[in-house]
C-alpha positions as CSV (number, residue, x, y, z in Angstrom):
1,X,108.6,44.2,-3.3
2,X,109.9,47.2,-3.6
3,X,109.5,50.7,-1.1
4,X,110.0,54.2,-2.5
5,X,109.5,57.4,-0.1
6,X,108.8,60.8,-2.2
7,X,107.1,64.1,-2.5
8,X,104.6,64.9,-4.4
9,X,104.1,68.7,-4.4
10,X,100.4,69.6,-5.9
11,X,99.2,72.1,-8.1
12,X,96.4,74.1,-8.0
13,X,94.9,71.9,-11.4
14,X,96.5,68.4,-9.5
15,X,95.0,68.9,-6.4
16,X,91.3,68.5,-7.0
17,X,92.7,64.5,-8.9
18,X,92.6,61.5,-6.8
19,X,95.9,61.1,-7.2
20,X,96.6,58.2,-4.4
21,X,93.7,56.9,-4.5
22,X,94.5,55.9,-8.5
23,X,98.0,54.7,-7.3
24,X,96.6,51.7,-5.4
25,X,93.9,50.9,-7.6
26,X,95.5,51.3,-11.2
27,X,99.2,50.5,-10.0
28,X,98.7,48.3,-7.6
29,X,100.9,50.3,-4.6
30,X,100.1,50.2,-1.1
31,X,100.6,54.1,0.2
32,X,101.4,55.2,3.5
33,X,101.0,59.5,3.9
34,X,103.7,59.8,6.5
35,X,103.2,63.8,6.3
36,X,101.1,66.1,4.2
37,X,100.6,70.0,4.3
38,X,97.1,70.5,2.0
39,X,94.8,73.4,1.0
40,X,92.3,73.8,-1.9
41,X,94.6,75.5,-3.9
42,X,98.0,73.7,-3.5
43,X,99.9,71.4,-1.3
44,X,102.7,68.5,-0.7
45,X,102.6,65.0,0.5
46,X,105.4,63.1,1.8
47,X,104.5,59.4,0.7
48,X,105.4,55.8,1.2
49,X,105.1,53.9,-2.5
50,X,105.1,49.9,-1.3
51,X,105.0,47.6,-4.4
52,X,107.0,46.4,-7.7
53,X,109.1,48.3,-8.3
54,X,107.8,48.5,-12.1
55,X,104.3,49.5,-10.7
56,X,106.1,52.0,-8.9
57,X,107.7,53.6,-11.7
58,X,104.7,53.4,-14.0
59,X,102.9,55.2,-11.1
60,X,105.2,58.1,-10.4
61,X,105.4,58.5,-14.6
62,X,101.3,58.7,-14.1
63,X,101.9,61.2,-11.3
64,X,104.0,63.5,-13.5
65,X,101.7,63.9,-16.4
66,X,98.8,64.5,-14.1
67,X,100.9,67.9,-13.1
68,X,102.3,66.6,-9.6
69,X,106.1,67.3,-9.3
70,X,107.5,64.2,-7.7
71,X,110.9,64.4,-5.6
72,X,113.1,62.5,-3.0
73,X,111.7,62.5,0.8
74,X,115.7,63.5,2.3
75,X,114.1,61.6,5.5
């Protein structure tokens, strides 16, 4: 098992997709939101990705075409 922590900033179109909800079902990840900043129109979320790290990969890919711009937690 592999851990991954990243941010995933939101656009307005990304926002209203259930972004890490379809993370743990589709990809199989565990997440843990260790810090999130959120409106209706925009947002970030500093997350824990828990699981292969294949899966992991595969989901931040899925992440990316959805609109969300994925980076590095410097944590």
């Amino acid at each position: 098992m592999a851990k991954r922590r990243v941010i995933f900033t939101f656009s307005t179109e990304a926002i209203a997709e259930p972004i890490i909800y379809t993370l743990g079902q589709d990809f199989r990840l565990r997440t843990n939101i260790r810090r999130a900043n959120l409106t209706e129109e925009a947002g970030y979320i500093v997350l824990e990705l828990d699981g292969e790290e294949a899966d992991i990969e595969a989901g931040i890919a899925w992440a990316i075409s959805k609109g969300v711009r994925v980076g590095p937690d410097g944590v």
